[in-house]
C-alpha positions as CSV (number, residue, x, y, z in Angstrom):
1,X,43.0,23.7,-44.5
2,X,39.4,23.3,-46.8
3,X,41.9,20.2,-48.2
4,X,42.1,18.8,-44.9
5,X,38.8,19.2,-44.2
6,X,37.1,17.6,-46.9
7,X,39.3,14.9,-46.5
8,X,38.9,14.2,-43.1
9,X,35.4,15.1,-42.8
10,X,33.5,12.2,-44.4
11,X,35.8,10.1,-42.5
12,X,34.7,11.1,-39.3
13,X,31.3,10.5,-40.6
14,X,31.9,7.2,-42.0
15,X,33.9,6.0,-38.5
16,X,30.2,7.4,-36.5
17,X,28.1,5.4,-39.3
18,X,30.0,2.5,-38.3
19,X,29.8,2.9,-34.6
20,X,26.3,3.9,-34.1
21,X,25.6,0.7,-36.9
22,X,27.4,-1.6,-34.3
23,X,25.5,-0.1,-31.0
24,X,22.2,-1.0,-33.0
25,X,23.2,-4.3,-33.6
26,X,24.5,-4.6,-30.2
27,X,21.2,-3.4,-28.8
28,X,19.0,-5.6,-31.2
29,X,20.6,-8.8,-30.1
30,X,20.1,-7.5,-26.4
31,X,16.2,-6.5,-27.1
32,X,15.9,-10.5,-28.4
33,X,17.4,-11.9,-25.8
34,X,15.2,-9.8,-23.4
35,X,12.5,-11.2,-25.4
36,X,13.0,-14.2,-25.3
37,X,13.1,-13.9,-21.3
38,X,9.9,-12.2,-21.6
39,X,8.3,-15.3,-23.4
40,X,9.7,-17.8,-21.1
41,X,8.3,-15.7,-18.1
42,X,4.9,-15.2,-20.0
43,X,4.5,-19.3,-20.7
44,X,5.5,-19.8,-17.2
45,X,3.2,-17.6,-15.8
46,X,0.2,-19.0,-18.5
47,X,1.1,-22.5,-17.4
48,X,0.6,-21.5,-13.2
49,X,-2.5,-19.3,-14.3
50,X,-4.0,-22.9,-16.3
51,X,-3.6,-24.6,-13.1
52,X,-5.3,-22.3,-10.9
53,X,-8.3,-22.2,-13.5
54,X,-9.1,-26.0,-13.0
55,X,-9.2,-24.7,-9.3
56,X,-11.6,-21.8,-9.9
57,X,-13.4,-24.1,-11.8
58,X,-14.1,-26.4,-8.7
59,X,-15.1,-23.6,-6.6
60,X,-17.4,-22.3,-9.3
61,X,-18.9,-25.4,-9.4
62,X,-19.4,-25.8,-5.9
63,X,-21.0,-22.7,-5.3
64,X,-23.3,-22.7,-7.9
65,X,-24.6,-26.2,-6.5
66,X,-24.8,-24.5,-2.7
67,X,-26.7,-21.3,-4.5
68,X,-29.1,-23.9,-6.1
69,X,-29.5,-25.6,-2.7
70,X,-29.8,-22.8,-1.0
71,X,-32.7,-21.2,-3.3
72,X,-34.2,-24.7,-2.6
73,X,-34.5,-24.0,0.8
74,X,-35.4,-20.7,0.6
75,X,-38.5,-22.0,-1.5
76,X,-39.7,-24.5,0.5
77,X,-39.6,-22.4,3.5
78,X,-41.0,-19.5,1.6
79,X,-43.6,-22.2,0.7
80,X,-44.8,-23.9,4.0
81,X,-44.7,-20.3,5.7
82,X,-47.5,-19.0,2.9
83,X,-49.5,-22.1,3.1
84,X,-49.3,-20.7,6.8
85,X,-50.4,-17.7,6.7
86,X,-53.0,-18.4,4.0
87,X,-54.7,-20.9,6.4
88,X,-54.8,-18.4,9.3
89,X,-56.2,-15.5,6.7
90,X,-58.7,-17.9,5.5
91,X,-60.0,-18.8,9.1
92,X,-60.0,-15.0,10.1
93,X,-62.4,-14.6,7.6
94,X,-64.7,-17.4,8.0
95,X,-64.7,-16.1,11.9
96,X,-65.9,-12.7,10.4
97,X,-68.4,-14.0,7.8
């Protein structure tokens, strides 16, 4: 029986070797095609996300002009509105003097 056993023992192990050694090969050459996939996704998804950064880029660009025309605004009003108000102080207190 110990004959036997020693016999058929590193067989068994051999055979296991050999099967577990072809599922890891199996599943390697799945894992790179599933990469592969992966990249061809990822460059598609660069490619759309290029595109919509020359867009961004146009909408930057127009709002930083309307924020810089709007601040213009915003100043001259500011502007006109103290040159107001100074006037009016200043003949308050040439009525009072």
């Amino acid at each position: 029986m110990e004959i036997m056993l020693d016999a058929i023992l590193p067989v068994l192990l051999y055979v296991a070797g050999i099967i577990l050694l072809i599922v890891l090969i199996v599943l390697g050459i799945r894992l790179i095609q599933i990469l592969n996939k992966v990249d061809r996704v990822v460059d598609n998804v660069e490619a759309k996300v290029n595109s919509l950064n020359n867009a961004f880029d146009v909408v930057c660009k127009a709002t930083d002009t309307l924020a810089v025309i709007g601040d213009s605004v915003v100043t001259g009003i500011t502007g006109v509105i103290s040159k107001f108000i100074s006037k009016k102080f200043n003949k308050e207190e040439d009525y009072y003097e």
